[in-house]
Every structure is written in C-alpha cells, then in structure tokens.
C-alpha positions in Angstrom: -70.5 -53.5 -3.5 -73.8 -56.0 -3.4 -75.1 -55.4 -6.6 -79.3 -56.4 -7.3 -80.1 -57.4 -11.1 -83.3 -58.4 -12.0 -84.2 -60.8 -15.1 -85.6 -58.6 -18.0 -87.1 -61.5 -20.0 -83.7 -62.5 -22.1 -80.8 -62.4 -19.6 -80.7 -63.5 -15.7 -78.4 -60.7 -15.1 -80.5 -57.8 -16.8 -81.8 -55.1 -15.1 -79.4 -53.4 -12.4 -81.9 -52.8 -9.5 -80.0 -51.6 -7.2 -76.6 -51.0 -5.1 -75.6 -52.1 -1.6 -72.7 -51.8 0.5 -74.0 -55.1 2.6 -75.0 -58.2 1.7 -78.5 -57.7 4.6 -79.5 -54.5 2.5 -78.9 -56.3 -1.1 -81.5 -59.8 0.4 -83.5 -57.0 1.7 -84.0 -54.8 -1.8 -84.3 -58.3 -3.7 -87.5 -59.2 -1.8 -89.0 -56.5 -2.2 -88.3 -55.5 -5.5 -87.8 -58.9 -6.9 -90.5 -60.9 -4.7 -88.1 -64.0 -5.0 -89.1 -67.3 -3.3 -86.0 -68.6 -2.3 -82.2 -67.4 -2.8 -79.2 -70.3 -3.2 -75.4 -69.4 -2.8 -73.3 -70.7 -5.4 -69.9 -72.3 -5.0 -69.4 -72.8 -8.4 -65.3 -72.9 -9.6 -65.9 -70.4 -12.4 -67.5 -67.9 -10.1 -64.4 -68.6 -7.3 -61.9 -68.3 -10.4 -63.5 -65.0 -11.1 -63.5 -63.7 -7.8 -67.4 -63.2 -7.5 -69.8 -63.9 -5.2 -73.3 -64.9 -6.6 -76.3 -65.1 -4.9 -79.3 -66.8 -6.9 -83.0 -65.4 -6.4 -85.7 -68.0 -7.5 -89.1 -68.8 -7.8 -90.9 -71.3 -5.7 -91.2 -73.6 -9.0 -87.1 -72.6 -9.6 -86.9 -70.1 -12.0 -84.5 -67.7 -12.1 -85.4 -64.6 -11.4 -82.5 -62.7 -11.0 -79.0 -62.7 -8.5 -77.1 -60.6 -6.5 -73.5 -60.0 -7.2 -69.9 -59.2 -5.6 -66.9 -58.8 -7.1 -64.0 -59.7 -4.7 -60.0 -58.4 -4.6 -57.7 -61.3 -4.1 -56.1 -61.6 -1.1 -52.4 -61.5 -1.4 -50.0 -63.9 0.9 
C-alpha cells in the first residue's frame, strides 16, 4: 500500500492523508491534497535497508511538505 502523509508543522511524516493501492493514485491524491511543487525519489541505503520506498513532495523553494510511502517484502532467492 502507497501511503499519503502530510507535514503537520513538527514531523514530515505527520498527517496520514490517505491510502493507495498504486503508486498513479497516491501522486494523484498528493497534488491535490498536498499542492506539492515537485516530488524526488529517494535511493537512500537506510530506506533500501528498511525495505521502503519514499517518495518526497516539496515546495518550489524545497521544503518538505510531506512523502509518500511503501513498505516492501523481501524477495527471497
């Protein structure tokens, strides 16, 4: 699941806005409920080591305004 949090004025990952099943719908729910300027994909270790997927939502100026998030299984060989 794609999950929407919005900043609520102490932590980036505040306010759950909402639930997606696809990372299309999640973008789409962010703009509108967000009204973010630009988004960035992170490929950060810790987040790879934690199995998530993080999807920044900034301002124009670069504040963060909040991200989208999706936990992932490991794959098994």
């Amino acid at each position: 699941m794609w999950k929407v949090y919005k900043w609520n004025g102490h932590y980036i990952k505040g306010d759950l806005v909402s639930e997606h099943s696809s990372e299309a719908a999640a973008l789409k729910a962010a703009k509108k409920k967000i009204k973010h300027a630009r988004t960035d994909r992170s490929s950060l270790p810790s987040f790879k080591a934690r199995n998530e997927i993080v999807i920044w939502l900034d301002a124009l100026n670069g504040t963060p305004m909040g991200m989208i998030v999706k936990k992932t299984r490991k794959k098994t060989k």
